[in-house]
C-alpha positions in Angstrom: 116.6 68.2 94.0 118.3 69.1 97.3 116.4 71.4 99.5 119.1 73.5 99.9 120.2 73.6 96.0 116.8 74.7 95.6 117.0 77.6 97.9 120.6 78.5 96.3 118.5 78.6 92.9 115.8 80.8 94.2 117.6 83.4 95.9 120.3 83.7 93.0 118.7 86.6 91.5 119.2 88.6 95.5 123.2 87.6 94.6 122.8 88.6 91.1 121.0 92.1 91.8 123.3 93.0 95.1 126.6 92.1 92.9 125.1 94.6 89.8 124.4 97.3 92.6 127.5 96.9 94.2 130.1 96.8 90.8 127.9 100.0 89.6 128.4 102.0 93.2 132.0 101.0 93.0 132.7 102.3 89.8 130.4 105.5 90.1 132.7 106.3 93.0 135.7 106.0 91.8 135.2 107.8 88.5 133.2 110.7 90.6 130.3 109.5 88.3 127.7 109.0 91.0 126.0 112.2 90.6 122.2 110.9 91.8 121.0 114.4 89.7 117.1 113.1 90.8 118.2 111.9 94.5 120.0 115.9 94.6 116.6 117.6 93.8 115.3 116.2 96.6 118.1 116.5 99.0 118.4 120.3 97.8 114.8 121.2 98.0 114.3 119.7 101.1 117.1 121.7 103.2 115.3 124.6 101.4 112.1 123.7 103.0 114.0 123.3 106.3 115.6 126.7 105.9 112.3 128.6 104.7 113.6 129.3 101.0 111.5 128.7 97.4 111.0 124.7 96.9 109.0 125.0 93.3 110.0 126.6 90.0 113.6 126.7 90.5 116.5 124.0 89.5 118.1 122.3 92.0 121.8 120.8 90.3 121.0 120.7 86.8 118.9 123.0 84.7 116.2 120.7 84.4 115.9 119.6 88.3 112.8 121.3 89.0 111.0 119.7 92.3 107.7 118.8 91.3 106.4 116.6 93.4 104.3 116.5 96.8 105.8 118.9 99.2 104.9 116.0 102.0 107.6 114.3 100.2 110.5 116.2 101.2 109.5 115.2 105.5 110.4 111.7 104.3 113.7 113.3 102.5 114.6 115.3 105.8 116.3 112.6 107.3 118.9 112.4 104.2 119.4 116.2 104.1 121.0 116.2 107.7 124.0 114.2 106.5 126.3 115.6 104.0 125.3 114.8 100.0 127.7 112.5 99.5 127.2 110.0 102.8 123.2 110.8 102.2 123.4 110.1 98.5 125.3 106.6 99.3 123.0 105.7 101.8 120.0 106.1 99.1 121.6 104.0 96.8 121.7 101.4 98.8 118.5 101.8 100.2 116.8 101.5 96.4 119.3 98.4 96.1 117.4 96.6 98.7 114.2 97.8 97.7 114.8 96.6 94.0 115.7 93.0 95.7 112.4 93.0 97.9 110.4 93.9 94.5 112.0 90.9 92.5 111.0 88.9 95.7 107.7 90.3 96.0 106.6 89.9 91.9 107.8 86.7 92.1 106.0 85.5 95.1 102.7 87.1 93.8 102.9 85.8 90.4 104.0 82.1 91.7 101.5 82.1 94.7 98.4 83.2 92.2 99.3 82.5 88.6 101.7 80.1 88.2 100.4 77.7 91.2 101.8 74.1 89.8 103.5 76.0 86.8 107.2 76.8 88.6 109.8 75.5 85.5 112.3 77.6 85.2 111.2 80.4 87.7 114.5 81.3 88.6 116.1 81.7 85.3 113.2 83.9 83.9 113.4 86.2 86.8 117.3 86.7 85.7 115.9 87.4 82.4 113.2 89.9 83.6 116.4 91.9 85.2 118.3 91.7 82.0 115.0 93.0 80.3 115.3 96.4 82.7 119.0 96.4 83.0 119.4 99.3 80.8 116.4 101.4 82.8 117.9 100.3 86.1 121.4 101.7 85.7 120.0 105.3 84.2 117.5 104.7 87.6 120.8 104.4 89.6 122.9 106.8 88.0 120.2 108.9 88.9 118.7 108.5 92.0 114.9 108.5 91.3 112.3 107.2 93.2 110.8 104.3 90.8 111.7 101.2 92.4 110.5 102.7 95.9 107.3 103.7 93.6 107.4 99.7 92.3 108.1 98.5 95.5 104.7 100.2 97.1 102.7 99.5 94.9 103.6 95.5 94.6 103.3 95.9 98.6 100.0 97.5 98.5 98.8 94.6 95.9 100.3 91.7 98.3 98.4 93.1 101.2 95.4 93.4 99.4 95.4 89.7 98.2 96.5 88.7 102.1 93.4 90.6 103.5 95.2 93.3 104.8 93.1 96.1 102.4 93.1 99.2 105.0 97.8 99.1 105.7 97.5 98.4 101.7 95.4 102.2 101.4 97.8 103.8 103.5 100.9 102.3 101.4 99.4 103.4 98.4 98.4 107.0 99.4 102.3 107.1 100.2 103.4 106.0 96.8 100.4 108.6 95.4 101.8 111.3 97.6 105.5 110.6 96.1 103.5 110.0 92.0 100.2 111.2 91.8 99.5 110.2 88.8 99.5 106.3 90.2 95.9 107.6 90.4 95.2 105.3 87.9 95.4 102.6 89.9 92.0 103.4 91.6 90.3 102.3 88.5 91.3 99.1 90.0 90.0 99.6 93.0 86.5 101.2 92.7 85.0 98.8 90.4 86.3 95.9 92.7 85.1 97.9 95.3 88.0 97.7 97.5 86.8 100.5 100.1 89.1 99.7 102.8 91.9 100.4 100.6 90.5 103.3 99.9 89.7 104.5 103.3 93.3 103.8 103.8 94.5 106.0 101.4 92.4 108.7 102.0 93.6 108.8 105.7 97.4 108.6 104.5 96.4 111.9 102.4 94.1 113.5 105.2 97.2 112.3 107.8 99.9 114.3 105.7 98.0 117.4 105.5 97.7 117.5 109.3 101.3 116.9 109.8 102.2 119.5 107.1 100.0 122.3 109.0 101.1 121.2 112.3 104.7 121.6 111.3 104.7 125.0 108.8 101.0 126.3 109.2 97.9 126.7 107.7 98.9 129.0 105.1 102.6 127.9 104.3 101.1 124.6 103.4 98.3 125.6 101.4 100.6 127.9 99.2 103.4 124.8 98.7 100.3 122.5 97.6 99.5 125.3 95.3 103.1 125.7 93.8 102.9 121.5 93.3 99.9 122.1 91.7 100.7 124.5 89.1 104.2 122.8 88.6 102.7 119.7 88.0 100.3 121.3 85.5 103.3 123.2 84.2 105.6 119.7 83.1 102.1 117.9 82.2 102.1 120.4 79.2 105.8 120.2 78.2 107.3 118.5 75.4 109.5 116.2 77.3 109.0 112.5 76.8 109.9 111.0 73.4 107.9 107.7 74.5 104.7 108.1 75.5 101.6 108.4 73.1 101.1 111.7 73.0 105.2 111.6 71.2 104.2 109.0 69.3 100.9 110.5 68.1 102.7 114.0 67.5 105.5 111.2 64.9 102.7 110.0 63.4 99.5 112.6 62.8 101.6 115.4 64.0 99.8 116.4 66.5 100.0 118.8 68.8 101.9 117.8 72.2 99.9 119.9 75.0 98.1 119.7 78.2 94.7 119.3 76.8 95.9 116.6 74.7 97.5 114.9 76.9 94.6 115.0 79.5 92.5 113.3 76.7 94.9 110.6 76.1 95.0 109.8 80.1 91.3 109.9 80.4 90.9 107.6 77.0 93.4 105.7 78.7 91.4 105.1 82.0 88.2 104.6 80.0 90.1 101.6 78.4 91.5 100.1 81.9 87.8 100.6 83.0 86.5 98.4 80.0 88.9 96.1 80.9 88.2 95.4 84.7 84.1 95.6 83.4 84.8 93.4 80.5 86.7 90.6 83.3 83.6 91.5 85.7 80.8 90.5 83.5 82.7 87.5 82.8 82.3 86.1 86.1 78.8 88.0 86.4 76.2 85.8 86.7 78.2 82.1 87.7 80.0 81.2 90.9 82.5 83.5 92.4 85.6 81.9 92.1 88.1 83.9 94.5 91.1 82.8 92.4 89.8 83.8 89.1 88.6 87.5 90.5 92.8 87.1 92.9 93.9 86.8 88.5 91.7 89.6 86.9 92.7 92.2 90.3 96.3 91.0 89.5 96.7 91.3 85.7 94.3 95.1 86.2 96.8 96.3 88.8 100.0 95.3 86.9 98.5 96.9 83.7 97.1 99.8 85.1 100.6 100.6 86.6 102.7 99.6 83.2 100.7 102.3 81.2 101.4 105.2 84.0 104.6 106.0 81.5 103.1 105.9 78.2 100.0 108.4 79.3 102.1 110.9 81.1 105.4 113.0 80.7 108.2 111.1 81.9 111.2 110.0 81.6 112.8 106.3 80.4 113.3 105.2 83.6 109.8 105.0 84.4 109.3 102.3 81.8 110.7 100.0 85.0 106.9 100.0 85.6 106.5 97.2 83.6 108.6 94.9 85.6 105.8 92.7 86.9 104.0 92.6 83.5 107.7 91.5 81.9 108.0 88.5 84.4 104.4 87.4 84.1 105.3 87.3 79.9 108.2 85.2 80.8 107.3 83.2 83.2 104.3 82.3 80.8 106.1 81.2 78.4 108.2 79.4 80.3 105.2 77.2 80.5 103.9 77.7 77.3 106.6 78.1 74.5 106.3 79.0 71.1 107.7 80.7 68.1 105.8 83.6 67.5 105.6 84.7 71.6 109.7 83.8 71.5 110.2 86.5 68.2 107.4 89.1 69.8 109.4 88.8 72.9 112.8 89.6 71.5 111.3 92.3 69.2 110.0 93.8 72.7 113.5 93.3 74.0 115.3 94.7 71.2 112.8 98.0 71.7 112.7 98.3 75.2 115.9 97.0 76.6 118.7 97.9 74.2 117.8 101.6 73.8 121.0 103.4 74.6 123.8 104.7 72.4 126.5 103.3 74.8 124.9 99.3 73.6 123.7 99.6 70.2 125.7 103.3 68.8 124.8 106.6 68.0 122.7 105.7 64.5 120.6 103.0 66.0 120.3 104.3 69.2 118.9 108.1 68.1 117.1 106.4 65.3 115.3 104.4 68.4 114.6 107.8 70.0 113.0 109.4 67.0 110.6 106.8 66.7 109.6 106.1 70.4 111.2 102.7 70.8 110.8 101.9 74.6 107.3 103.8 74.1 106.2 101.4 71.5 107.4 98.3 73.0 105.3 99.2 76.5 102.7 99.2 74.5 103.3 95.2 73.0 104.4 94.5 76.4 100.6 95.6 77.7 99.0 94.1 75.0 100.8 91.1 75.2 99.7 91.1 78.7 95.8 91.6 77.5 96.6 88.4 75.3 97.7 86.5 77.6 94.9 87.4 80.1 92.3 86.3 78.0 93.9 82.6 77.8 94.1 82.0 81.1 90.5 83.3 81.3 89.6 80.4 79.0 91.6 77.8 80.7 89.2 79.2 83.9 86.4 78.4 82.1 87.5 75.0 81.3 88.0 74.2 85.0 84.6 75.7 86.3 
């Protein structure tokens, strides 16, 4: 094949995603449509910070447009809120746009470089298909404004500079993305029991970094009381019954139980004692025999990915979040690219069917509110992880062969 047919073919999906972007801010604008509710919240309650007003426990745009997030965040928004909404709010949208490209890029790279070595049929093609997969996520994510493929983005870069060596900038990306989602807490699992203590040095100087800079630019006391605002608002919307897709929904469908903070603070920590028996079961595998660096580069890669796709079905949150399982969606496909067969083929398109085609506007009002009354992107984040887990433990075998 000609080098440069081969380069046309690899980048097609930067084309593909940039056209997408592109037809969707064009025809937002036009139709006044590009309302970025999520990108406004932060916008608002950031020039409220700047003008010494109440940041927490009041709507900013719509009703529900509560900030709840780290008040460090709004510094990094301050730069948006001196331009007016409309000029700051185009200028996000194109900054997620390129970040969304530089994630596809990044996955790729990881999962070709560690994964799929010799194994590259069909690369290109299966990462179109990994965007069709979150099409219907990544225009709501859009139309919105949210933060999740900056979130993706981080936490894909913090993995890549971990497997290059370069553990302590990988900490201090990843207390960024924790400071913007706490909840990517998770991840740590990850990281303490592969004892990754640069990275976490790292991230606990991004964390000790931003509370200087906070005090240093509002005071002792003004920062204090904004951490304690995030605090009880985050406790606040950990309690509410808001997601339709996580496990504490689908519990609620089908023991009816009760959908509250304790509850839900019992399915995350079940949760991470499950992701913990997971990196211990791959660590006793390899406990004992040769270290292998690209067997323990797998096990770190498949944790991370996993740890990260489950963030949405533990926690309150909305659909758009699901995009967390981007990585894990083109490590399925790009697996069975290599390895076809029938049953992963129908599993796949029943995950599909689930997780990409929930929306009234594709499959009508009937389906598409019978799809939110069950969980459907909920319940097919949960096959995708499990297919994952599956999948794992094959390639863990085909190691064994080869040592």
């Amino acid at each position: 094949m000609d080098i440069n047919e081969s380069r046309t073919r690899k980048y097609l999906i930067v084309w593909i995603i940039c056209i997408i972007c592109f037809v969707i801010l064009f025809f937002e604008t036009i139709n006044h449509r590009l309302y970025l509710n999520d990108f406004k919240v932060y916008y608002e309650a950031t020039k409220a910070l700047l003008t010494g007003s109440q940041v927490y426990g009041i709507p900013f745009g719509l009703d529900t447009g509560m900030f709840k997030y780290s008040p460090f965040v709004l510094f990094l928004f301050i730069p948006f809120a001196s331009l007016p909404f409309t000029i700051s709010g185009i200028l996000y949208f194109l900054i997620i746009t390129t970040l969304l490209v530089m994630s596809f890029l990044l996955c790729r790279s990881i999962l070709v470089t560690n994964l799929f070595q010799n194994r590259k049929k069909h690369e290109a093609l299966f990462t179109i298909l990994a965007l069709v997969f979150i099409s219907n996520h990544l225009y709501r994510e859009l139309h919105l404004g949210n933060t999740n493929i900056i979130l993706i983005f981080l936490f894909l870069t913090s993995l890549k500079l971990i497997l290059d060596g370069k553990e302590y900038t990988a900490g201090i990306l990843f207390g960024i993305a924790l400071l913007l989602k706490p909840y990517l807490l998770l991840l740590g699992i990850v990281l303490l029991f592969h004892k990754k203590w640069r990275v976490i040095a790292g991230t606990s100087f991004m964390i000790v970094l931003q509370g200087i800079i906070m005090i240093l630019s509002l005071g002792f006391t003004k920062s204090l009381n904004l951490h304690a605002e995030w605090i009880r608002t985050m406790i606040t919307h950990s309690g509410s019954y808001g997601s339709t897709n996580n496990i504490a929904f689908l519990l609620h469908n089908l023991f009816n139980t009760e959908i509250s903070a304790t509850n839900n603070l019992m399915i995350i920590a079940v949760s991470a004692l499950l992701i913990s028996g997971f990196v211990i079961y791959n660590l006793e595998l390899k406990s004992g025999k040769p270290t292998r660096e690209v067997v323990s580069r797998k096990n770190f890669i498949f944790e991370w990915f996993i740890a990260a796709a489950a963030l949405p079905s533990i926690v309150n949150t909305d659909t758009q979040h699901f995009m967390y399982s981007l990585p894990l969606i083109m490590l399925i496909l790009f697996y069975f690219a290599q390895n076809p067969n029938y049953m992963l083929g129908i599993v796949l398109s029943v995950i599909f069917l689930l997780y990409g085609t929930n929306s009234n506007d594709l499959v009508g009002d009937t389906i598409g509110n019978f799809f939110d009354r069950i969980g459907a992107v909920g319940i097919s984040n949960i096959m995708i992880i499990l297919v994952t887990v599956y999948i794992s433990i094959i390639e863990k075998r085909k190691d064994v062969l080869y040592e």
